[in-house]
C-alpha positions as CSV (number, residue, x, y, z in Angstrom):
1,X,-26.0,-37.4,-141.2
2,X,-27.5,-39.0,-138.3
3,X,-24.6,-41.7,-138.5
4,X,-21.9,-39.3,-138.2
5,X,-23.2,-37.3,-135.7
6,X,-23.7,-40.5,-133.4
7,X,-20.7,-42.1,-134.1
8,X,-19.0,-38.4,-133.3
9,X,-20.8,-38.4,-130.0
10,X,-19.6,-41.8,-129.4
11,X,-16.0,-41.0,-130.0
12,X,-15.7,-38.0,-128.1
13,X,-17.4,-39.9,-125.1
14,X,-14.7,-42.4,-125.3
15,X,-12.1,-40.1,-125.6
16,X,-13.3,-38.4,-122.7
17,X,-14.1,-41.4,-120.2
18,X,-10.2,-43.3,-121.0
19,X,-9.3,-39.3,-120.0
20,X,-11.1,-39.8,-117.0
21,X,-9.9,-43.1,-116.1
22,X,-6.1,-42.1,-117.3
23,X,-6.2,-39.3,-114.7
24,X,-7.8,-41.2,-111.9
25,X,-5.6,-44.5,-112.4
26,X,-2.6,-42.0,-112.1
27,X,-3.9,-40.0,-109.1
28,X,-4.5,-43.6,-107.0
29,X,-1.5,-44.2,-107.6
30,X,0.4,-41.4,-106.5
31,X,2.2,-41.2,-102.9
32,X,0.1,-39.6,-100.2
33,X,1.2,-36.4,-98.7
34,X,1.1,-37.3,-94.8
35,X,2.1,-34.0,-93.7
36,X,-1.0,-32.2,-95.1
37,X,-3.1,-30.9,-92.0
38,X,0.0,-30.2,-89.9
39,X,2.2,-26.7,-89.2
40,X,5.5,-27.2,-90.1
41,X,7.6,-26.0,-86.6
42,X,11.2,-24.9,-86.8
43,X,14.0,-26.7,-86.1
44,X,17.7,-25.7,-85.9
45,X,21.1,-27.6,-84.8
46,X,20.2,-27.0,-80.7
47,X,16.9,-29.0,-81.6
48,X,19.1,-32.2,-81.9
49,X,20.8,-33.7,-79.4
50,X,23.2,-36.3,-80.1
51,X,23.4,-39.2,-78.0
52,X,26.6,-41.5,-78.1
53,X,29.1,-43.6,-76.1
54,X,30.3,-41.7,-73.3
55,X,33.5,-42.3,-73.7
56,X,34.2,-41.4,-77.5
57,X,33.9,-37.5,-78.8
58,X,31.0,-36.6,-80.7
59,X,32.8,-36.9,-84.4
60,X,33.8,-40.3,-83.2
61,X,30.4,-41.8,-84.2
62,X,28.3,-38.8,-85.7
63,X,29.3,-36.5,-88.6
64,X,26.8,-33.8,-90.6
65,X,28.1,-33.2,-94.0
66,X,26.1,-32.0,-97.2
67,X,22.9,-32.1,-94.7
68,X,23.2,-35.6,-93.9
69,X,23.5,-36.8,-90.8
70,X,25.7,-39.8,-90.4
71,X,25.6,-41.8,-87.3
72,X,27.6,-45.0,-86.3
73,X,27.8,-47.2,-83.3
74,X,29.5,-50.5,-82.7
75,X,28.0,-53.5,-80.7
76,X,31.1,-53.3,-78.4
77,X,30.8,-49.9,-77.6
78,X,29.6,-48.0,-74.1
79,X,26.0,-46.7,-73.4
80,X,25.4,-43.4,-73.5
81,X,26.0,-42.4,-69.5
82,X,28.2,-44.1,-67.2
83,X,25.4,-45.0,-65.3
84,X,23.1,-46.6,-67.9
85,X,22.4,-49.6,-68.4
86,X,20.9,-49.5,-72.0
87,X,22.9,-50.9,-75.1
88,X,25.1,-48.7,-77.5
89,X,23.8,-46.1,-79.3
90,X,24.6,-43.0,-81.4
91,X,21.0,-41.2,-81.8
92,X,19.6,-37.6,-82.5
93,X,17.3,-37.1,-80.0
94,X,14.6,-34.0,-80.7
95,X,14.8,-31.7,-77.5
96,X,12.4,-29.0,-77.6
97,X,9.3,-31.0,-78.5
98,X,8.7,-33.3,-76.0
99,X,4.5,-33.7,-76.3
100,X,1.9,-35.3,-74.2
101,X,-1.1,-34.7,-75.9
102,X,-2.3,-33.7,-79.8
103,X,-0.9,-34.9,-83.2
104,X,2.7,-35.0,-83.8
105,X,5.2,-35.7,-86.5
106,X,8.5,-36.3,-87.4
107,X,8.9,-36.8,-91.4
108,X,12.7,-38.0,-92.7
109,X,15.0,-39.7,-95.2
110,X,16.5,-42.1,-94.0
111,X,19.6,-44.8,-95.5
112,X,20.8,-47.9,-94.0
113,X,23.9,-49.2,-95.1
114,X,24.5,-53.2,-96.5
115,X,25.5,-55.2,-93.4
116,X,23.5,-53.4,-90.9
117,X,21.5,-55.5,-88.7
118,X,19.3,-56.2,-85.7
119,X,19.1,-52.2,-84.6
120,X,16.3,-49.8,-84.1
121,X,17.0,-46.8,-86.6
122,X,13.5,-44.5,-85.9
123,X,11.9,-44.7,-82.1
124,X,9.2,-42.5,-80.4
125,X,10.2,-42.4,-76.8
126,X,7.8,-42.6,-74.3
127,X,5.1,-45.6,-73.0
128,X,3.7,-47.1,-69.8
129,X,5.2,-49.7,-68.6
130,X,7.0,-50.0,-71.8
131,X,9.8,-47.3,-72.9
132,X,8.7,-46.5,-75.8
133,X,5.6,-46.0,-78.1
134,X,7.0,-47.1,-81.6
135,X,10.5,-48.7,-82.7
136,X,11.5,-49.5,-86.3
137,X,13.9,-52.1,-86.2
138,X,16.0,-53.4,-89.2
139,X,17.0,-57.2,-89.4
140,X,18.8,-58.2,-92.8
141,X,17.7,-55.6,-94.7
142,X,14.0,-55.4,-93.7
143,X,12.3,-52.9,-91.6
144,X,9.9,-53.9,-89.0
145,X,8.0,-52.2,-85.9
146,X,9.4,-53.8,-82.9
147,X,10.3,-57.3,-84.2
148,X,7.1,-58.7,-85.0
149,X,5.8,-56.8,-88.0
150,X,7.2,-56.9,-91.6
151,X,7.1,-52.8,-93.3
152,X,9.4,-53.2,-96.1
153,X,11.8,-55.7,-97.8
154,X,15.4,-54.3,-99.5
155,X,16.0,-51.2,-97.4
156,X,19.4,-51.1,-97.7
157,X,21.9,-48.9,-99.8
158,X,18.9,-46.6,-100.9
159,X,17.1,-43.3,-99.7
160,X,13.6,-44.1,-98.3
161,X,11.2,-41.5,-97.1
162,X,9.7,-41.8,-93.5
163,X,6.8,-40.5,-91.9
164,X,6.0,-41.4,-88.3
165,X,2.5,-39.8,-87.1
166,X,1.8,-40.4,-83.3
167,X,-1.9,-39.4,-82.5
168,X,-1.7,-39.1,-78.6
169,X,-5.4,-38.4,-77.7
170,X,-6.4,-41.4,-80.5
171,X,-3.6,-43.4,-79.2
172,X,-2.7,-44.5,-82.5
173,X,1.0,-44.5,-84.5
174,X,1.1,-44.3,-88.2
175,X,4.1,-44.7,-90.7
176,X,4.4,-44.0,-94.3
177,X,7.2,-45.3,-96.5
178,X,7.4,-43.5,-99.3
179,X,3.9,-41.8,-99.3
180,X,2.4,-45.0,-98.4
181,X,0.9,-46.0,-95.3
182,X,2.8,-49.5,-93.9
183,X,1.4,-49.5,-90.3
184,X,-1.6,-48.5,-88.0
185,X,-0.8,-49.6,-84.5
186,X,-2.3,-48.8,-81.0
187,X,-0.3,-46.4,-78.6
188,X,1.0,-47.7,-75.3
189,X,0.6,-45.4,-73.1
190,X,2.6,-42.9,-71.4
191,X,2.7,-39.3,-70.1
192,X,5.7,-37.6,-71.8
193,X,6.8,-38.5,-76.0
194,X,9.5,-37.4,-78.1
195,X,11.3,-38.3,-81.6
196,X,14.5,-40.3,-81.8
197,X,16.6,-41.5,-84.7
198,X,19.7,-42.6,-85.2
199,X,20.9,-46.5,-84.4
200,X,20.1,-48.4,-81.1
201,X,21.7,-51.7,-80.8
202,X,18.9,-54.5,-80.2
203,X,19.2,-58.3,-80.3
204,X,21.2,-60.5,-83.0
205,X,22.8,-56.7,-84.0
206,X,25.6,-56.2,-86.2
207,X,29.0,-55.5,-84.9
208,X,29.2,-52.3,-87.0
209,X,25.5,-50.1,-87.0
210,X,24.5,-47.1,-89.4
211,X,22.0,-45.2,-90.6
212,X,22.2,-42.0,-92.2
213,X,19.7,-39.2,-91.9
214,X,18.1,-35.9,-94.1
215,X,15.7,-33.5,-94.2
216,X,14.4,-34.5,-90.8
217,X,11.7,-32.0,-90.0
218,X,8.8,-32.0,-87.1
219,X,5.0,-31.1,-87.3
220,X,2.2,-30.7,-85.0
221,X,-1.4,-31.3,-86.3
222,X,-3.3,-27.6,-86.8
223,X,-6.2,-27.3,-83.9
């Protein structure tokens, strides 16, 4: 009698402990929720401003169909003013939210087509004596920050989920790919930040640029 009963208590003991282990195993392994802390804050069509060659109509490198946004820009094309001196571009720029001080972020799908190349698709604008705070670049299919840092391999021709966390106060930037955290980098400064996406053309880029854009959305940390 005693046999049973200990070899019962043993079992269910087992049982219990792989249950244990079985639902911690799949909780370390599930994506992180980066947005959990902050207020959501609306965000409609006058929100997004898109910047493009000067000389070309907006539908001539941006289109929003099925909520995605597409945008296109070739290495041969104008800036985006007459007077700039900056290299082609077709970007949504966030107007409305321009921050200098707290926790802010911009959450997003993004998609970069095959072919592609040496253009920043995410930046936050803003730095001192640098323009901005944070770039992600993509080079053959790999996402970096700036050009010196590797995020991920095989970005193209699939949906990836973005989050891009920019602790003023800290001055720290964070981004998640896909629920995982890829980079914790120092600020650079600056008095005045806001959210970009879109394609920039950088060095070694493409002759033809795109990325495509959905569910972009913009948080503030609650105080």
């Amino acid at each position: 009698m005693a046999y049973w009963a200990l070899s019962r208590f043993f079992l269910f003991s087992f049982t219990f402990l792989a249950h244990f282990l079985t639902h911690r195993m799949a909780t370390a392994w599930r994506p992180l929720d980066p947005t959990r802390g902050f207020k959501l804050l609306p965000l409609n069509r006058s929100n997004l401003v898109i910047q493009r060659p000067y000389d070309l109509p907006e539908d001539h490198r941006y289109s929003f169909c099925d909520g995605v946004h597409r945008l296109w820009v070739l290495s041969t094309d104008k800036p985006h003013t007459p007077t700039s001196r900056t290299s082609p571009r077709t970007e949504i720029r966030i107007q409305g939210y321009d921050y200098s001080s707290g926790v802010w972020q911009l959450e997003g799908h993004a998609y970069v087509p095959c072919g592609t190349s040496g253009v920043c698709i995410m930046q936050v604008f803003g730095a001192s004596p640098h323009a901005t705070t944070l770039m992600l670049r993509v080079y053959n299919g790999s996402l970096y920050y700036y050009r010196e840092t590797l995020l991920v391999q095989n970005i193209y021709n699939r949906w990836f989920k973005l989050n891009v966390i920019h602790d003023v106060d800290a001055s720290k930037v964070k981004v998640y790919i896909d629920g995982k955290l890829k980079l914790e980098a120092a600020g650079r400064g600056g008095t005045s930040h806001y959210f970009k996406c879109g394609v920039y053309a950088q060095d070694n880029d493409s002759y033809y640029m795109e990325s495509r854009w959905k569910g972009i959305k913009v948080l503030k940390k609650c105080d």
